[in-house]
N, C-alpha and C positions, 0 to 999 in steps of 0.2 A: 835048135834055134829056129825061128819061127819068123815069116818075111811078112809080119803085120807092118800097115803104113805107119808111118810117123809123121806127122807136124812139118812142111817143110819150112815152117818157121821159127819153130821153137824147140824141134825135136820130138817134141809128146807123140808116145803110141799111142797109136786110135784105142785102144779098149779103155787108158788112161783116161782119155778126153770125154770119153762118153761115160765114164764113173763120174767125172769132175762137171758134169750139164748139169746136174740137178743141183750144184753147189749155190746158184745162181736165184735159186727160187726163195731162198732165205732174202733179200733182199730187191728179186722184183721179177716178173713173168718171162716167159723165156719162145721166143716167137720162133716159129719153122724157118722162117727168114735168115734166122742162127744159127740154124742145124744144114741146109741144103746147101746153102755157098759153102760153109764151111769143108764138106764133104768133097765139094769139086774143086774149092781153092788149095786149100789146108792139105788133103790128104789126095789129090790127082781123082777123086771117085768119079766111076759113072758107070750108066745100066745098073745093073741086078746090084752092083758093090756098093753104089749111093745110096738106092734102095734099100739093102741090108743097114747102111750105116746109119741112117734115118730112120730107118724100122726100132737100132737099138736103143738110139737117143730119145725117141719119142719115149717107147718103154719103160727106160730108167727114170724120166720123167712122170711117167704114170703111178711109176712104184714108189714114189719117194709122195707122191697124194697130189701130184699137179692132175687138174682136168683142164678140156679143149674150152678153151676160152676166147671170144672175138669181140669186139670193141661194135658198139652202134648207137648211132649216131642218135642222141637227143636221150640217150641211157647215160648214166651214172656209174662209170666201174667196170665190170667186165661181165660179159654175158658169158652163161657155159652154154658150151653146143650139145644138147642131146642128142642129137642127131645122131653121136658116135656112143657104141652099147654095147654092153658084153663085158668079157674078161676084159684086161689088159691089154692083151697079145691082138685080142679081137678088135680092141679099139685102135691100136697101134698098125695092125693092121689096114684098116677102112679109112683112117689118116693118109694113110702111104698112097693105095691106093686112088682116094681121090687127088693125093699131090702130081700122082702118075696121071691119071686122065685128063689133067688141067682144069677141074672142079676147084681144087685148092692151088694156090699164086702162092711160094715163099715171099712175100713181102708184109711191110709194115702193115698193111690192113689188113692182112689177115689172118690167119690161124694161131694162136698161142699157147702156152699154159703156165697157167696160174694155182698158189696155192688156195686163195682169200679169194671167193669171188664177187662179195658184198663186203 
């Protein structure tokens, strides 16, 4: 038996929740803003286990064809950020890490991903 977190709201195991993130992209982008409270509320995370959990949320998102997408102002739609490159793991990686350094804010303005980005 295995003492993965669970949902303290609804019960879901975290490996559950983070299969079930990318469910959301069929229907509209899915911001870090959703991923990082979620991690601290939802499942008690924090240090390296947040990081982990947001490390895998980003990735399942990356795998399923979402890229880093941010909203600017006097644009039309979603801008993708190049800025982040490589594999997957690489890109999900240089996410985390700028969310760690406070380069990236989980909120509304900023970091997403999108399937459509025009």
């Amino acid at each position: 038996m295995t003492s993965e977190p669970v949902d303290k709201y609804f019960g879901t195991p975290m490996s559950e929740w983070i299969a079930r993130v990318p469910n959301e992209l069929d229907i509209d982008a899915v911001g870090l803003w959703q991923i990082v409270p979620v991690g601290i509320d939802s499942f008690g995370l924090s240090g390296e286990s947040l990081e982990q959990f947001s490390y895998r949320c980003i990735l399942a998102l990356l795998q399923r064809g979402a890229v880093p997408v941010e909203s600017v102002s006097g644009v039309s739609g979603w801008v993708p950020q190049t800025r982040y490159r490589g594999s997957h793991q690489e890109i999900a990686t240089q996410i985390v890490n700028d969310w760690k350094s406070g380069e990236l804010v989980p909120d509304h303005d900023g970091l997403w991903f999108a399937l459509n980005t025009r």
